[in-house]
N, CA, C and O of each residue as an XYZ file, in Angstrom:
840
protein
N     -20.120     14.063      7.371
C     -19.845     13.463      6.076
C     -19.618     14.553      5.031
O     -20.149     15.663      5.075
N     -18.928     14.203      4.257
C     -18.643     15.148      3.003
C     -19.958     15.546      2.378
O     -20.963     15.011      2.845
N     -20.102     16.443      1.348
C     -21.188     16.754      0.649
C     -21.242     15.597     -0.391
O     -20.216     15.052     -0.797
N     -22.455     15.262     -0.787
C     -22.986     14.618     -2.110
C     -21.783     14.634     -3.257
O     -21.150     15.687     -3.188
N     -21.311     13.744     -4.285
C     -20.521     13.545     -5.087
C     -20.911     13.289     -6.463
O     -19.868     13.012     -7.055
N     -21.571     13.259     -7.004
C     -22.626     13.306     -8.598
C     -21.966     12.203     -9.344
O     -22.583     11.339     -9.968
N     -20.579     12.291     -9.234
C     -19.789     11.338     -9.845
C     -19.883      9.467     -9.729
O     -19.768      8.439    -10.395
N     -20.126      9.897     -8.597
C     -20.117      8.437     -8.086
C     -21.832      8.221     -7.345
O     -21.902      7.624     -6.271
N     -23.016      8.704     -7.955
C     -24.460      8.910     -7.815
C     -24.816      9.355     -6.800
O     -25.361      8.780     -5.858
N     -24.410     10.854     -6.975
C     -24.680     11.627     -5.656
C     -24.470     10.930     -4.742
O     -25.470     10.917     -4.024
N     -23.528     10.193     -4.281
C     -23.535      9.836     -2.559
C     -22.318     10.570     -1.813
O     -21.524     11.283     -2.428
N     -22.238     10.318     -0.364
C     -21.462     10.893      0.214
C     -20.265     10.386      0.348
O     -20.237      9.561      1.261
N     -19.055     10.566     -0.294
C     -17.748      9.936     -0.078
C     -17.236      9.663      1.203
O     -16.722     10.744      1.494
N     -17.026      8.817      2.269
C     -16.355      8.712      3.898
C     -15.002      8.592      3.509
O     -14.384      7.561      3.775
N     -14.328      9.792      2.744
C     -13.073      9.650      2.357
C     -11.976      9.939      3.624
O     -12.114     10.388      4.762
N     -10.864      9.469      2.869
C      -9.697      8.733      4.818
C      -8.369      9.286      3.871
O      -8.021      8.670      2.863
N      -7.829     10.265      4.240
C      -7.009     11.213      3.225
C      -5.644     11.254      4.057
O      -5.813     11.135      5.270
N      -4.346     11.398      3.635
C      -3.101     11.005      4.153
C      -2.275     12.238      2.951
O      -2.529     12.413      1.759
N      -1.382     12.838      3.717
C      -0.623     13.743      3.799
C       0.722     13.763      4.260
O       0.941     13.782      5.471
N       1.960     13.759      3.149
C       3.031     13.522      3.075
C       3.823     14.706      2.616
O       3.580     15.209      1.519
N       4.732     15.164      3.380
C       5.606     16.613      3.055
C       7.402     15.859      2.696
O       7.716     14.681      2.862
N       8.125     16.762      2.288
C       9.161     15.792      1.868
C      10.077     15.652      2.637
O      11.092     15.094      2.219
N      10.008     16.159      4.139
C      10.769     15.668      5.011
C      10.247     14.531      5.927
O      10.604     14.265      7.075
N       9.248     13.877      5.093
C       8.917     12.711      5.534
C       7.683     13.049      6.804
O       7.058     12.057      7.179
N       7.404     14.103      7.318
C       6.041     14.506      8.112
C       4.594     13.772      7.027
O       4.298     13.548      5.854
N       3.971     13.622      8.676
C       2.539     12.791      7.530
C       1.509     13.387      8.454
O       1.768     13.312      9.655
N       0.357     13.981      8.082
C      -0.717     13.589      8.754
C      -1.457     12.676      7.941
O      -1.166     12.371      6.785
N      -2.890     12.057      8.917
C      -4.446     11.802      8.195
C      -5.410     12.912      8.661
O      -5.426     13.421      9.781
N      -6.148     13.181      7.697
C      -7.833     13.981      7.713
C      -8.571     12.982      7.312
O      -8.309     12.015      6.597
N      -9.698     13.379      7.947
C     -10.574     11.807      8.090
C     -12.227     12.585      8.837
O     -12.411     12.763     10.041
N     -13.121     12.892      7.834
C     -14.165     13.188      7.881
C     -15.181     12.432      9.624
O     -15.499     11.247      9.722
N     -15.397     13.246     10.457
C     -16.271     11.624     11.675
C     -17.057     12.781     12.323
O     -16.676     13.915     12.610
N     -18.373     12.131     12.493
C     -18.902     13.376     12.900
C     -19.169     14.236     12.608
O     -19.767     14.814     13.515
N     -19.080     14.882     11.621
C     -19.691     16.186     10.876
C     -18.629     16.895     11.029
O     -18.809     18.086     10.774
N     -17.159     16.495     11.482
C     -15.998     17.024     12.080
C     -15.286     16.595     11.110
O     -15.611     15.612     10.446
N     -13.859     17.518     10.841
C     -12.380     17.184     10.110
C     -11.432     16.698     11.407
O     -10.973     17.559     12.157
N     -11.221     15.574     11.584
C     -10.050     14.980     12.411
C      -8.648     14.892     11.345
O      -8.413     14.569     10.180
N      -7.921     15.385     12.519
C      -6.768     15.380     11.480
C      -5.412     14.929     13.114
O      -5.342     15.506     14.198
N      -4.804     14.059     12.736
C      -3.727     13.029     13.182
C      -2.805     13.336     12.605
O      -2.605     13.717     11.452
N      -1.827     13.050     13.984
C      -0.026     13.269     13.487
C       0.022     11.794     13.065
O      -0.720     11.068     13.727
N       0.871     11.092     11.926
C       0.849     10.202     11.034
C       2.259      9.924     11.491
O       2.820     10.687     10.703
N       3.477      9.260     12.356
C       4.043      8.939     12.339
C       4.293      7.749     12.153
O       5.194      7.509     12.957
N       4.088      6.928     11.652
C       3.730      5.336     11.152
C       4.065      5.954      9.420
O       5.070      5.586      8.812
N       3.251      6.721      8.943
C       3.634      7.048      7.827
C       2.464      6.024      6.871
O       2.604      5.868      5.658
N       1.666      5.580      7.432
C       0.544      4.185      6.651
C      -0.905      5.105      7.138
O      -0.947      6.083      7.885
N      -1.925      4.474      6.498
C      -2.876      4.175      6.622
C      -4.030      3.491      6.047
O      -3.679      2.712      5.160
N      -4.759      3.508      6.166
C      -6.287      2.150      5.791
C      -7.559      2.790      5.620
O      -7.873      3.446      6.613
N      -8.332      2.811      4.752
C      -9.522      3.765      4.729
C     -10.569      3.231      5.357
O     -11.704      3.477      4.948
N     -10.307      2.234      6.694
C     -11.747      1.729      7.555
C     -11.398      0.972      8.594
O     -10.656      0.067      8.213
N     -11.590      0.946      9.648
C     -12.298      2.892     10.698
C     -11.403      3.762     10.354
O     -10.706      3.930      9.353
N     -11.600      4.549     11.844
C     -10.777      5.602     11.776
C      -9.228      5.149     12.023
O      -8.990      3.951     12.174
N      -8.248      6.048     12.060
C      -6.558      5.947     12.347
C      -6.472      5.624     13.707
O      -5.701      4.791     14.184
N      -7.508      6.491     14.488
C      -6.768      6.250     15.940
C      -7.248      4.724     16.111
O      -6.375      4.037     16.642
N      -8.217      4.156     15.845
C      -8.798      2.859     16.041
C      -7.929      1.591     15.486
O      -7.832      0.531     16.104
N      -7.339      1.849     14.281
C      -6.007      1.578     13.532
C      -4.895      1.672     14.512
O      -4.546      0.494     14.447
N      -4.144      2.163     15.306
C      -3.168      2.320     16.085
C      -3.366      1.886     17.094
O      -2.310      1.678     17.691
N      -5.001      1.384     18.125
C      -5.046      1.198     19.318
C      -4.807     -0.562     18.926
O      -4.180     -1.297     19.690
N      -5.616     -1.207     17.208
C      -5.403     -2.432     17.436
C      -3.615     -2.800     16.829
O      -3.219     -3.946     16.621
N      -2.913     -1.770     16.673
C      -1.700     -2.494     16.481
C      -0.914     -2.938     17.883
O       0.151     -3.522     17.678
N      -1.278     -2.749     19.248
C      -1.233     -3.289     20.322
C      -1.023     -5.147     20.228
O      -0.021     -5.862     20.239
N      -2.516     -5.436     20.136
C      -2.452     -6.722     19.290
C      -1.615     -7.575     18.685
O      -1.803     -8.787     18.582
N      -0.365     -6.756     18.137
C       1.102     -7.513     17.272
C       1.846     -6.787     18.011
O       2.371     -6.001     17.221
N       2.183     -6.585     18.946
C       3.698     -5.916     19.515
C       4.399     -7.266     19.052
O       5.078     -7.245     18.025
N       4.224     -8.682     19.931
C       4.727     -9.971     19.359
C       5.784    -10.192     18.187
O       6.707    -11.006     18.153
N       5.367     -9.163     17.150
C       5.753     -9.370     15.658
C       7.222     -8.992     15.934
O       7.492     -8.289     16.907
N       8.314     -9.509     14.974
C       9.287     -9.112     15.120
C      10.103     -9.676     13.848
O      10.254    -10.890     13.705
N      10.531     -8.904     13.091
C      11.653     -9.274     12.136
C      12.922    -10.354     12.205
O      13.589    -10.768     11.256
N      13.040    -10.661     13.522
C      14.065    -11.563     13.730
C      13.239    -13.160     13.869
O      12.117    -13.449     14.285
N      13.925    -13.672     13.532
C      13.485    -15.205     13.434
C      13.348    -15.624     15.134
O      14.170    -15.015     15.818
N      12.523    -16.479     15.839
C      12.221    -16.778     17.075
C      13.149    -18.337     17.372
O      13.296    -19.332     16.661
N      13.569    -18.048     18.511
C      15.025    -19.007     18.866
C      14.653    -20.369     19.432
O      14.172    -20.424     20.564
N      14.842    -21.446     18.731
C      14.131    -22.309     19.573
C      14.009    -22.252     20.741
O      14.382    -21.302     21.430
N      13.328    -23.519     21.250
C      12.728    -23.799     22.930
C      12.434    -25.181     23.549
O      12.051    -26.111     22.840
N      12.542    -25.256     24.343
C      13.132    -26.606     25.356
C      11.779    -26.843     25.968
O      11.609    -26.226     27.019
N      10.891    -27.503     25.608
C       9.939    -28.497     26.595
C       9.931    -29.753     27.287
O       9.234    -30.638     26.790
N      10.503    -29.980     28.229
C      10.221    -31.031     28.870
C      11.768    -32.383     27.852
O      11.749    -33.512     27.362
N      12.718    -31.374     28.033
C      13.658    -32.212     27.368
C      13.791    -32.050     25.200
O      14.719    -32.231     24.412
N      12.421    -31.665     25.046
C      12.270    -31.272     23.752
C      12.454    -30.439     23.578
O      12.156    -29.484     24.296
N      13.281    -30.387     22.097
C      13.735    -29.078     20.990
C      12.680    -28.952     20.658
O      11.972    -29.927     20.402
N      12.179    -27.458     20.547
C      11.410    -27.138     19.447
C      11.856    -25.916     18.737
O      12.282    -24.894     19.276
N      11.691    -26.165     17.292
C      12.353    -24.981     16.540
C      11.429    -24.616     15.230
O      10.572    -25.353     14.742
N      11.744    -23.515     14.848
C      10.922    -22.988     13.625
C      11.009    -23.752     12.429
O      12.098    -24.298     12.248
N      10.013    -23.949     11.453
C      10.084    -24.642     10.341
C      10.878    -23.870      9.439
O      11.413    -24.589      8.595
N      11.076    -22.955      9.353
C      12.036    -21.808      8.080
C      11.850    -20.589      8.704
O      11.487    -20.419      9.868
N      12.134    -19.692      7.823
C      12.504    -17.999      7.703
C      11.433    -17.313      8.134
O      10.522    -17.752      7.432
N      10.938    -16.426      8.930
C       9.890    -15.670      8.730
C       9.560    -15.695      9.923
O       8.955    -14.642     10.124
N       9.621    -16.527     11.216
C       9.337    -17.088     12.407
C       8.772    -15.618     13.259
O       7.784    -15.699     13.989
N       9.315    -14.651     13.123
C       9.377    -13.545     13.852
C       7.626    -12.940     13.219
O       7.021    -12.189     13.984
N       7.239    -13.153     12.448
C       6.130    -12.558     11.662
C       4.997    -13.206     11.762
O       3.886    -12.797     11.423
N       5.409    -14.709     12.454
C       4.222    -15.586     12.398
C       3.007    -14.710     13.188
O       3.121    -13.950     14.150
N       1.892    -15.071     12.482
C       0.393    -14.481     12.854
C      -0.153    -13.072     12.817
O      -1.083    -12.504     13.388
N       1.257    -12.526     11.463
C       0.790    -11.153     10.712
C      -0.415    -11.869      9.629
O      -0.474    -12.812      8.839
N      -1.565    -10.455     10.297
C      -2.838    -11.086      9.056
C      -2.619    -10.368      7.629
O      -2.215     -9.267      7.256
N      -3.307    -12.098      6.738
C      -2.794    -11.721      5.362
C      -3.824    -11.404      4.400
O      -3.763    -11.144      3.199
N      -5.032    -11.509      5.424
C      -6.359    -10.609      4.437
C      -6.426     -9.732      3.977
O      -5.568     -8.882      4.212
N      -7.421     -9.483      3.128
C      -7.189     -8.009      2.576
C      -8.426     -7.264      3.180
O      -9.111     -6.678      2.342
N      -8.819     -7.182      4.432
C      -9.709     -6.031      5.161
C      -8.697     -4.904      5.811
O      -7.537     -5.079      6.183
N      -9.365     -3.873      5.833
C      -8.463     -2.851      6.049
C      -7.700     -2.744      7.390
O      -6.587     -2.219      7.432
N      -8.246     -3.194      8.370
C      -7.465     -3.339      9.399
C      -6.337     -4.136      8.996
O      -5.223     -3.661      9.216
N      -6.443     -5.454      8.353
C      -5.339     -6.477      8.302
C      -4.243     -5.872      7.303
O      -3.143     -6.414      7.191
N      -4.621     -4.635      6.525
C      -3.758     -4.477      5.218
C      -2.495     -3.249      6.560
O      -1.280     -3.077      6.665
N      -3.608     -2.771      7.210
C      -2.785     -1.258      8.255
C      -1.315     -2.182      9.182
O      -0.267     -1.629      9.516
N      -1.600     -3.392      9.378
C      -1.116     -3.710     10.336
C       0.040     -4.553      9.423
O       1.176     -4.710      9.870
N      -0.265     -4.947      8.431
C       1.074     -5.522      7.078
C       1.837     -3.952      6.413
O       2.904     -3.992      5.801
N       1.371     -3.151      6.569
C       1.780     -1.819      6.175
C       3.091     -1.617      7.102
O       4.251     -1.448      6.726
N       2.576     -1.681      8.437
C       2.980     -1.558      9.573
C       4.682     -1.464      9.393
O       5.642     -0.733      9.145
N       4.157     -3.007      9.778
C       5.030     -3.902     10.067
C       6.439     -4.105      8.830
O       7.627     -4.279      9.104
N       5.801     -4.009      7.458
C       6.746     -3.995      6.385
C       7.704     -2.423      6.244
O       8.926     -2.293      6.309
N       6.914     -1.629      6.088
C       7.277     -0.627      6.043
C       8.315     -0.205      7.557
O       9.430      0.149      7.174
N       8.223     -0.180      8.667
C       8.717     -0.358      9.611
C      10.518     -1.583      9.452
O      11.573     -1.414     10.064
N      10.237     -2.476      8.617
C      11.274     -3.228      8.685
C      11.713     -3.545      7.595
O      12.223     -4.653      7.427
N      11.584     -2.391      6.347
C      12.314     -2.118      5.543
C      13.795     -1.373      5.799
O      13.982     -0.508      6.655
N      14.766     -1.872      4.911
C      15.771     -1.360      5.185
C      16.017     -0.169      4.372
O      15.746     -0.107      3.172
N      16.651      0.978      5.206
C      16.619      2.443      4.268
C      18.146      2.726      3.810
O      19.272      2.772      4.306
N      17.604      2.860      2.763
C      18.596      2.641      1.499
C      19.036      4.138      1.080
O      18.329      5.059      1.487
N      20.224      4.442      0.248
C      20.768      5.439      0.158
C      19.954      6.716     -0.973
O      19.860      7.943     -0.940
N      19.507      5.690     -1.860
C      19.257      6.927     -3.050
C      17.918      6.493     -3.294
O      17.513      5.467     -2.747
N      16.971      7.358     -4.281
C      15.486      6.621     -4.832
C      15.260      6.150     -5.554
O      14.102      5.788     -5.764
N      16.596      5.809     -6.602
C      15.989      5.198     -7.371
C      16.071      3.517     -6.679
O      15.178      2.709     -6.938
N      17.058      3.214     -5.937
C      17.211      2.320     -5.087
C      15.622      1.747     -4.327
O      15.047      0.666     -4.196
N      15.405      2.974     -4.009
C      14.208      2.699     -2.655
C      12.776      2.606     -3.472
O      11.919      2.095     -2.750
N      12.297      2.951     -4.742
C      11.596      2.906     -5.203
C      11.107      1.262     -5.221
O      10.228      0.626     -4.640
N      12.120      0.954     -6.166
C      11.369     -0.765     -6.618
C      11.638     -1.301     -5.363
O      11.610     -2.532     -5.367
N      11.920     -0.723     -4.161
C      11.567     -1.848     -2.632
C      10.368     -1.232     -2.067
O       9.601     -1.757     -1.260
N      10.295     -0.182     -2.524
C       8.351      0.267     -2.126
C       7.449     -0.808     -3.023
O       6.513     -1.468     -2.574
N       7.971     -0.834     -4.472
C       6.805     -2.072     -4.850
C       6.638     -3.171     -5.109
O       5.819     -3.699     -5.862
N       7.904     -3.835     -4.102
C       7.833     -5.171     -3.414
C       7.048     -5.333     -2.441
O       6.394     -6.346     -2.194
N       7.092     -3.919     -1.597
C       6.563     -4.073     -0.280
C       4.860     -4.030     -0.950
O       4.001     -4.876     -0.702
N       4.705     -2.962     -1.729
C       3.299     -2.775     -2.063
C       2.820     -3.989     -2.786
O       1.646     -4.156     -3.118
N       4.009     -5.011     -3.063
C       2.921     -6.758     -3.681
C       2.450     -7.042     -2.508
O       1.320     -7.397     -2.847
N       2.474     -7.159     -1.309
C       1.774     -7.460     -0.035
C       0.284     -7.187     -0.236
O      -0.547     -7.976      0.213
N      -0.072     -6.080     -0.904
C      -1.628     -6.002     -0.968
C      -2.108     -5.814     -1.923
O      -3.028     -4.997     -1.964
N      -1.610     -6.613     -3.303
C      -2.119     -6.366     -4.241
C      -3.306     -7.885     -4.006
O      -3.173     -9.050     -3.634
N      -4.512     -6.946     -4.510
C      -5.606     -7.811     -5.064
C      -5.994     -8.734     -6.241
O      -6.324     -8.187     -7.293
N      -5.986     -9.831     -6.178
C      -6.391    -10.431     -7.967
C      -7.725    -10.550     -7.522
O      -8.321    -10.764     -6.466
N      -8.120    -10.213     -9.377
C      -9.442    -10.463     -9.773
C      -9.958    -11.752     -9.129
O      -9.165    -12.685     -8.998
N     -11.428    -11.900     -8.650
C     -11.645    -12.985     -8.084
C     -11.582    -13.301     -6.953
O     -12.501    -14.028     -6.576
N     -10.193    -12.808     -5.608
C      -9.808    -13.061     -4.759
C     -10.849    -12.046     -3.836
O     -10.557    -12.051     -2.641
N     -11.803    -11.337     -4.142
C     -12.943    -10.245     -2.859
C     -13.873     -9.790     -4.021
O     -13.462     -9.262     -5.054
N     -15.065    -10.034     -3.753
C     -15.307    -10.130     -4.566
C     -17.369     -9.988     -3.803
O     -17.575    -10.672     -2.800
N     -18.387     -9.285     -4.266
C     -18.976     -9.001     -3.684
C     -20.979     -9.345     -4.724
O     -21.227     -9.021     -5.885
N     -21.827     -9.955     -3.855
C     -22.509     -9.979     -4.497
C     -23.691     -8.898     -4.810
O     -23.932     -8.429     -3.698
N     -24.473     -8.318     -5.668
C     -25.451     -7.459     -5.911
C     -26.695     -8.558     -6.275
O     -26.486     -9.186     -7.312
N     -27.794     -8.835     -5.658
C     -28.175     -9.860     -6.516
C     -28.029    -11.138     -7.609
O     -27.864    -12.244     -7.096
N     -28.071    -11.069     -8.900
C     -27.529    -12.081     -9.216
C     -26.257    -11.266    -10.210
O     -25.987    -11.840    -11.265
N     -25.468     -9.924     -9.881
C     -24.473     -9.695    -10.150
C     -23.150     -9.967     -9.275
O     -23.331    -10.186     -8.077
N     -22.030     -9.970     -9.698
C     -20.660     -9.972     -8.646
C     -19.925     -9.040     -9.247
O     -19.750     -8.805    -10.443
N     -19.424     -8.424     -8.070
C     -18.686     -7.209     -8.654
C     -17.100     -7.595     -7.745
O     -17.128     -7.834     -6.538
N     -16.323     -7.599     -8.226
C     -14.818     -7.646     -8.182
C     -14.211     -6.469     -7.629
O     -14.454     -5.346     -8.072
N     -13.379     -6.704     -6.614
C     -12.518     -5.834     -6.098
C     -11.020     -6.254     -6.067
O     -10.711     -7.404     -5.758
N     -10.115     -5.336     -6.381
C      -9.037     -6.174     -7.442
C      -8.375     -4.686     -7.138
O      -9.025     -3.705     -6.776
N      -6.886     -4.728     -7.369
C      -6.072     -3.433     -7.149
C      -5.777     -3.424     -8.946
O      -5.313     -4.149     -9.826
N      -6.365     -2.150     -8.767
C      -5.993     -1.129    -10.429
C      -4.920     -0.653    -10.655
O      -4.221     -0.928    -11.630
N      -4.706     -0.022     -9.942
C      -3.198      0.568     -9.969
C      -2.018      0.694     -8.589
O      -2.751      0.948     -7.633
N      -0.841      0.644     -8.168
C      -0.553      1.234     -7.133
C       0.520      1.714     -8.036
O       0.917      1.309     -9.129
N       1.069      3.225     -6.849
C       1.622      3.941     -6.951
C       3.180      4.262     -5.994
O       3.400      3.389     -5.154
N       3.973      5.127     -6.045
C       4.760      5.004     -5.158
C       5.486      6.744     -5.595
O       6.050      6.923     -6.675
N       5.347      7.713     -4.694
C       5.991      9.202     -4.948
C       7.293      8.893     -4.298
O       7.811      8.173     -3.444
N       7.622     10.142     -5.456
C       9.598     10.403     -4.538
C       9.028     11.778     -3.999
O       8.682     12.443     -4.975
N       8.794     12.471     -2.791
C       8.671     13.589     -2.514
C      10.056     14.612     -2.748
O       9.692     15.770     -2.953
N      11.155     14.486     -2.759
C      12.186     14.917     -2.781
C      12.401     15.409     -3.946
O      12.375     16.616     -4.186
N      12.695     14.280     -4.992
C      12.527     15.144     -6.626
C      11.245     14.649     -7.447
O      11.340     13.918     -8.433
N       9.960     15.158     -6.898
C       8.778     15.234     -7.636
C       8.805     14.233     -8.253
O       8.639     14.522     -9.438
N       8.943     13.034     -8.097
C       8.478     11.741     -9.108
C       7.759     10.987     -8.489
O       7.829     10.654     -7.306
N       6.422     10.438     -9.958
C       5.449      9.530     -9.471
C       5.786      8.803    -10.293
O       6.188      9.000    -11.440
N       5.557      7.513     -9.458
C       5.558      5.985    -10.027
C       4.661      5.123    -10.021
O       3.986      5.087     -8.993
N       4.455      4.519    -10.697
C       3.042      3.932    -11.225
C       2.962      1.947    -11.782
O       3.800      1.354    -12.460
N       2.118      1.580    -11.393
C       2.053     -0.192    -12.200
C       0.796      0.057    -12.076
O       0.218      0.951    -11.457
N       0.193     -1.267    -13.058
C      -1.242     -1.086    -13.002
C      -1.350     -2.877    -13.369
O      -0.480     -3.690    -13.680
N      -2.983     -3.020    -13.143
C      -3.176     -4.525    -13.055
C      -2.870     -5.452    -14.222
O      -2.573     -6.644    -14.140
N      -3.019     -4.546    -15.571
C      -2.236     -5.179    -16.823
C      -1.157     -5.185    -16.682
O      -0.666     -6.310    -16.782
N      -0.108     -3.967    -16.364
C       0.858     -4.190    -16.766
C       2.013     -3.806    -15.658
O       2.341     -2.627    -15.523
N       2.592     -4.803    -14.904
C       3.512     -4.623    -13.949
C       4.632     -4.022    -13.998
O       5.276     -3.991    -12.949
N       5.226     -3.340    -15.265
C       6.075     -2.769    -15.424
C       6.092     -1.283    -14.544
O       4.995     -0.787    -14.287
N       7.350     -0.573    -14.082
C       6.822      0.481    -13.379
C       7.378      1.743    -14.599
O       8.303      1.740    -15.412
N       6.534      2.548    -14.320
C       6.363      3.850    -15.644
C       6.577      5.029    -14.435
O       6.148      4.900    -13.288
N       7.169      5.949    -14.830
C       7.391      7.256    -13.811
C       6.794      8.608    -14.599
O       6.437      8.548    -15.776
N       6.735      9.730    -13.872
C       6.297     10.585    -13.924
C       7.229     11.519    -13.434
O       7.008     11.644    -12.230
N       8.432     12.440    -13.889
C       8.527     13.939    -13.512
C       7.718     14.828    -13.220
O       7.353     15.506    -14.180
N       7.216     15.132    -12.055
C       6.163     16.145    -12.123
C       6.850     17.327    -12.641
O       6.336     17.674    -13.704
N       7.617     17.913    -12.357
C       8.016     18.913    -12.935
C       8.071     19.264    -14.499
O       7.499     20.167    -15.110
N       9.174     17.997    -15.076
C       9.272     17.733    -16.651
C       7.731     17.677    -17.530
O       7.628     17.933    -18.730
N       6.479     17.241    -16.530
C       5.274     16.698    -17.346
C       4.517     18.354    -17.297
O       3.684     18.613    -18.166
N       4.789     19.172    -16.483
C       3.973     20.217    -16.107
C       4.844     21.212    -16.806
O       4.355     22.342    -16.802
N       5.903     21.111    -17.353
C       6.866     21.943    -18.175
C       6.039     21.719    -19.861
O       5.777     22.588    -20.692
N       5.797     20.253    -19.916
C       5.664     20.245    -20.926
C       3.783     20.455    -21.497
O       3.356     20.705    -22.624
N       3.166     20.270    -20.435
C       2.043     20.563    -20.527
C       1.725     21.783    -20.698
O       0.682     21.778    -21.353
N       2.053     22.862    -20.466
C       1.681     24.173    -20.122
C       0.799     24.431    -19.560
O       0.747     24.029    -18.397
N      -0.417     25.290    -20.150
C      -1.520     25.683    -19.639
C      -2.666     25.197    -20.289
O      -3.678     25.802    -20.643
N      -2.320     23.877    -20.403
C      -3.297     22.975    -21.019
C      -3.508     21.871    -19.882
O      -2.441     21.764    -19.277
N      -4.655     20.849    -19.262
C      -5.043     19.630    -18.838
C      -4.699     19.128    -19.811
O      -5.177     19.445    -20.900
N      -3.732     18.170    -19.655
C      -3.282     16.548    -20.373
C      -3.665     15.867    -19.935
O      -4.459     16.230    -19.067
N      -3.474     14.295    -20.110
C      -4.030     13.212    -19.727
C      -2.481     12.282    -20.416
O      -2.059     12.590    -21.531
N      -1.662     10.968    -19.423
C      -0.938     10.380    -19.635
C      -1.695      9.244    -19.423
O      -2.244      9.144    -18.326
N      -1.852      8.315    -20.289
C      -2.698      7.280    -20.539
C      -2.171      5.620    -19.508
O      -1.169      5.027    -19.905
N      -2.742      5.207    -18.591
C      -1.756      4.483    -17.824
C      -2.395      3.053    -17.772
O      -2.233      2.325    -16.792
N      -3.432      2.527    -19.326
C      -3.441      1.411    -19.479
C      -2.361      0.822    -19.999
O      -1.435      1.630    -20.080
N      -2.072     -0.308    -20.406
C      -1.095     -0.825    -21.522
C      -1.062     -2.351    -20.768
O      -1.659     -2.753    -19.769
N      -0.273     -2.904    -21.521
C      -0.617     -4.792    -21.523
C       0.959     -5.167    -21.182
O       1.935     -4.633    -21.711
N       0.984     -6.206    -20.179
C       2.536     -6.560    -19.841
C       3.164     -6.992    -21.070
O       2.745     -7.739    -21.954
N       4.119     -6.446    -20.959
C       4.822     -7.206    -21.965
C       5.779     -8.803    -21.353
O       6.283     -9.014    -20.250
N       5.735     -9.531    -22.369
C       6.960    -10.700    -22.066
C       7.512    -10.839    -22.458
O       7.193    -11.137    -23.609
N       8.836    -10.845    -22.209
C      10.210    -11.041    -22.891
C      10.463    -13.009    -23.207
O      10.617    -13.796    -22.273
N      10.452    -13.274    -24.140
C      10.688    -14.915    -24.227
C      12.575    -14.466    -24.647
O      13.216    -13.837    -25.488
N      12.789    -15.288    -23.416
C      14.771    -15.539    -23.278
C      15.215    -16.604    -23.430
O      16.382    -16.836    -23.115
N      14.325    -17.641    -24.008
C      14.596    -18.954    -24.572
C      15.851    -19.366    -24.991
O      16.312    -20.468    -24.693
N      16.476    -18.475    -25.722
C      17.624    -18.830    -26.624
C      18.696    -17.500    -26.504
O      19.512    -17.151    -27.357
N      18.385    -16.753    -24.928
C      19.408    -16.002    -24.682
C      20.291    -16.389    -23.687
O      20.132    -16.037    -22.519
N      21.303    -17.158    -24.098
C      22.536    -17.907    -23.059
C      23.340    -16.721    -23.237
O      23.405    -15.758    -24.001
N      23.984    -17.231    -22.117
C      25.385    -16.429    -22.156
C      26.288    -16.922    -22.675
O      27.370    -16.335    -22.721
């Protein structure tokens, strides 16, 4: 286990760490044993519980899954056919435990279509990333007679190629970017801080016809 963390009341973080270079190489490091395990990441996903390899032995489990819609079938003189779209996906889990989020990672990310430029590919990373967004309320944990909420704060989405981070947060779904380069130009040799609360805005289009 990691050393003690003060921050979070001296305890030991079981942190599950993922590593992305910009030709698209990934590992995970992943604390087990008093040991640094570190995994070739070709999936390009991971889940912070269990470990990765334990993550990869249950994606066995969904080979089944498949992006193409499933073709009807003939029983005993009977049609049977799919109710709508999606047929190929039936019995991807839609919980939010970490195994179930590794294996929607998977599978989405895997059958995304790759697109030419980033700014393109960006806002289809955070379509894909509504798949696991959390609402308030929806996990949710008791302490005695407290409940404490587990809820997604922020997600993110990097361009490794030209240094940009992208950002939404649970107020405000709009996506906000980051030049790393441009922000570290302008920072100098000072710690800044870019403030990444703020409140959705709504546009009322009531009376904008064409």
């Amino acid at each position: 286990m990691p050393n003690p963390i003060k921050e979070i009341g001296g305890e030991s973080f079981p942190g599950h760490f993922v590593v992305h270079d910009s030709t698209g190489a990934s590992v995970v490091i992943e604390p087990v044993d008093k040991t640094l395990k570190i995994y070739d990441n070709p999936l390009g996903v991971m889940a912070n519980s269990p470990t990765f390899d334990w993550h990869v032995t249950n994606l066995r489990n969904y080979v089944n899954l498949t992006t193409t819609n499933v073709p009807p079938i003939e029983m005993s003189g009977i049609k049977l056919s799919q109710f709508g779209q999606g047929s190929g996906m039936r019995g991807i889990p839609g919980d939010f435990t970490p195994p179930s989020r590794f294996v929607r990672a998977v599978a989405f990310s895997q059958s995304a279509e790759k697109l030419a430029t980033a700014e393109e590919t960006v806002p289809q990373v955070f379509h894909i990333m509504n798949a696991f967004d959390i609402p308030v309320g929806a996990a949710r944990e008791k302490h005695g007679d407290e409940v404490h909420y587990d809820y997604t704060v922020w997600t993110s989405a990097s361009d490794l190629k030209n240094m940009r981070w992208a950002y939404k947060t649970y107020s405000d779904q709009s996506i906000r970017s980051v030049d790393v380069r441009k922000a570290l130009n302008a920072a100098g040799d000072r710690i800044r801080i870019i403030e990444m609360d703020s409140l959705q805005p709504i546009e009322d289009v009531s009376t904008k016809f064409k």
